[in-house]
N, C-alpha and C positions, 0 to 999 in steps of 0.2 A: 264622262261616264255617269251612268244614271243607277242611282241606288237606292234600296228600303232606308229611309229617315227613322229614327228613334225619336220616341216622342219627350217634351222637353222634360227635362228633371223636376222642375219646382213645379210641376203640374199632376205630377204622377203620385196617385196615392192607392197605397195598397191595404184592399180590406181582407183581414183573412181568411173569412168567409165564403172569399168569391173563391180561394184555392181550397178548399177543404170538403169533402164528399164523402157519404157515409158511406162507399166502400173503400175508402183510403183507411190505411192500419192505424194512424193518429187517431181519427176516430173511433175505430175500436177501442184500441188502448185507453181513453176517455172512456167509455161506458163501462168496460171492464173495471176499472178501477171504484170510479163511482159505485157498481155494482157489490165490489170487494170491503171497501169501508161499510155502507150501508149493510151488510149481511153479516158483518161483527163488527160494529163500532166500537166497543170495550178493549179489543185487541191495535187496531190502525186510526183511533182518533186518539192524540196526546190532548193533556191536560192542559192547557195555557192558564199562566200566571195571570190574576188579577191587576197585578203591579210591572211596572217594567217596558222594556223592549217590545211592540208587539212583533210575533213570529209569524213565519207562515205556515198553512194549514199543511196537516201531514199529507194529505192527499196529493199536494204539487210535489212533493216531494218523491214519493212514491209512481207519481204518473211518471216524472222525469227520469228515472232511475229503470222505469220499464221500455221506454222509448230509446233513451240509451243502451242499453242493454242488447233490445234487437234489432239497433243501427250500430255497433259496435264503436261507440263514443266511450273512451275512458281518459280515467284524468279527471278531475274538477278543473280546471282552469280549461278545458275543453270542452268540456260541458258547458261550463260560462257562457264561453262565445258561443257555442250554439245557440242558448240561450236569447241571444240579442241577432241572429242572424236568422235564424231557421225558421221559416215563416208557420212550419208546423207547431215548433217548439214552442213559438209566439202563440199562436190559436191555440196549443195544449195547456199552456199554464196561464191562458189567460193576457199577458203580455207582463207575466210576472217574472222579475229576472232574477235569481238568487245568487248573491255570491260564490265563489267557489269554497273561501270559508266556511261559510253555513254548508255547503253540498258537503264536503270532505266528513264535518263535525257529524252530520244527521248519518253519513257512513256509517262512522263509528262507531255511533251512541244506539243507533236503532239498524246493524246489524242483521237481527234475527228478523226484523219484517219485513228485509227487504229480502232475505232468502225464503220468507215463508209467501211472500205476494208470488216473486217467481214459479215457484213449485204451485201456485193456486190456479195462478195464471195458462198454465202445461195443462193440468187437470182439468179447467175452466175448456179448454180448445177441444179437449175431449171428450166432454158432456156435451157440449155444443154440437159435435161431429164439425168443427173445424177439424179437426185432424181423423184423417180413414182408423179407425178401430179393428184394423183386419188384423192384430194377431192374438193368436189363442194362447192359452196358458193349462196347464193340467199340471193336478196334483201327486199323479203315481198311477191315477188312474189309466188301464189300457184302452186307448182312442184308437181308430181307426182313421190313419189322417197321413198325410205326404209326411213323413219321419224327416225326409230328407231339407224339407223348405225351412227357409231363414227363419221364416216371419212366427215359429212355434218357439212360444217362450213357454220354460215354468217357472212356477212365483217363485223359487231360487234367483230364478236368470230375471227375473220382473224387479225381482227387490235389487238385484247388483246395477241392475239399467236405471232404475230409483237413486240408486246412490251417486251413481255416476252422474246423475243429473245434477244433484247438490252439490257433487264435488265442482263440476263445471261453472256454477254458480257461486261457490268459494274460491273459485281462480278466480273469478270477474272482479269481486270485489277486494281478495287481494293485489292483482296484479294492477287495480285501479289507487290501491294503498301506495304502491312503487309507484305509478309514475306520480302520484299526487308530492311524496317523498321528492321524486328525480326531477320534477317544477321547483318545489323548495328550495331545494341544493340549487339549483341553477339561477332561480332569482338573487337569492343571498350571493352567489357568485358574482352574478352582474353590479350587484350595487356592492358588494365589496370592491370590486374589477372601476366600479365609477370613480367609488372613494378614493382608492390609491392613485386611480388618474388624476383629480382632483389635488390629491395632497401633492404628487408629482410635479404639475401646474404650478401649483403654492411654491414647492421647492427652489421649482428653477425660475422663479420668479425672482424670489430669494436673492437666490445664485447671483444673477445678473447684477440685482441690485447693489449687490458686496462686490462682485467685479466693479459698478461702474463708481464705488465709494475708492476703492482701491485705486483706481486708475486715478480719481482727485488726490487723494494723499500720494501718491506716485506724484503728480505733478508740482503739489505744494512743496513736496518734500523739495524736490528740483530749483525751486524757486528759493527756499532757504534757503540749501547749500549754495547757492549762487549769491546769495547776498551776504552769506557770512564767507567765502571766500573772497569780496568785496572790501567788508569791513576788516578783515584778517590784513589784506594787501595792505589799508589806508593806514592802519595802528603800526606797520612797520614803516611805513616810510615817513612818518611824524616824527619831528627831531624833538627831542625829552629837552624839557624846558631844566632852564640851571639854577638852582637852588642858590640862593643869596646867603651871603655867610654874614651871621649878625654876630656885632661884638657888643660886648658888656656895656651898657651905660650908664657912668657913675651920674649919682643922685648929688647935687647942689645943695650945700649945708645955707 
């Protein structure tokens, strides 16, 4: 049967430039972001220490977190791999790979920017006119307009749709808290779950070895009692030798 060949492995190199196109969302996400830092660097560039560790720029961080976000990747130990698999993820950070450590930590610590990049990010689609701006908003005042259609909000209904938005963005990154947590637990369980395998192993290693000590003094023992019911037998049937009766003998003047 005749089939498509694949071409050989240690020949195949992937550049990630040949998969990445400026209407691919990777690439927005990228200018977006760049865009974001540069338009208030004071709030989204952290300070790095002169001494130390070097870290990476906030900006990978922040792109990583946006891409995640809407490919619905949560977790840091998911994000990781991504990180080392995802050819866009590859092209977006460069081919920088951060631990899940640092992903988890920069959660934590920097929080608030990565709820305020999101919310900039929504806003940013709609000054663009990425997203249709077709619905209207009134303040009390009488409009003549379809009463009846969805898409008429007032900035009552505009600010609860606002919040809901943020609230949606505080699930994300808590329920990315859980599973980062539910990874934890389950790591420390595996390598507890190794350990006591390990010590178990140790154990009946142990074991056997004290069985197979036991089984020698089991047999020595055998080999005494047999030679002392030997020597037991011989001491009886040895006739007691007879003690010579000595008399007095006088001394010659």
């Amino acid at each position: 049967m005749r089939h498509i060949n694949g071409n050989n492995r240690e020949n195949i190199v992937l550049i990630p430039n040949d998969f990445i196109g400026e209407s691919d969302d990777v690439y927005f996400i990228d200018k977006f972001i760049e865009y974001l830092v540069l338009s208030n660097p004071s709030k989204y560039n952290r300070k790095t220490k002169s001494l130390g560790r070097l870290s990476f720029n906030n900006k990978i961080y922040l792109k990583l977190y946006l891409y995640s976000y809407l490919n619905g990747i949560r977790g840091s130990r998911s994000i990781e791999r991504e990180c080392r698999r995802n050819i866009e993820l590859i092209w977006l950070l460069e081919n920088l790979q951060p631990n899940y450590w640092s992903i988890n930590n920069y959660r934590k610590t920097h929080k608030e920017e990565i709820e305020s990049m999101t919310f900039e990010f929504r806003k940013f689609l709609k000054n663009f006119e990425y997203i249709k701006n077709d619905l209207i908003a009134y303040d009390g005042s009488k409009i003549k307009a379809d009463a009846g259609s969805k898409n008429i909000y007032s900035i009552k209904k505009l600010e609860k749709k606002i919040d809901k938005i943020k609230e949606t963005i505080q699930n994300y990154i808590e329920k990315s808290n859980e599973l980062d947590e539910h990874d934890k637990l389950l790591e420390e369980y595996q390598k507890d779950k190794e350990s006591y395998k390990k010590k178990y192993l140790e154990l009946e290693d142990e074991n056997i070895e004290l069985k197979t000590k036991v089984v020698e003094l089991l047999e020595k023992e055998e080999i005494l009692n047999s030679y002392k019911d030997i020597i037991e037998t011989h001491i009886k049937k040895k006739p007691k030798k007879r003690m010579r009766r000595r008399f007095p003998v006088k001394k010659r003047r």
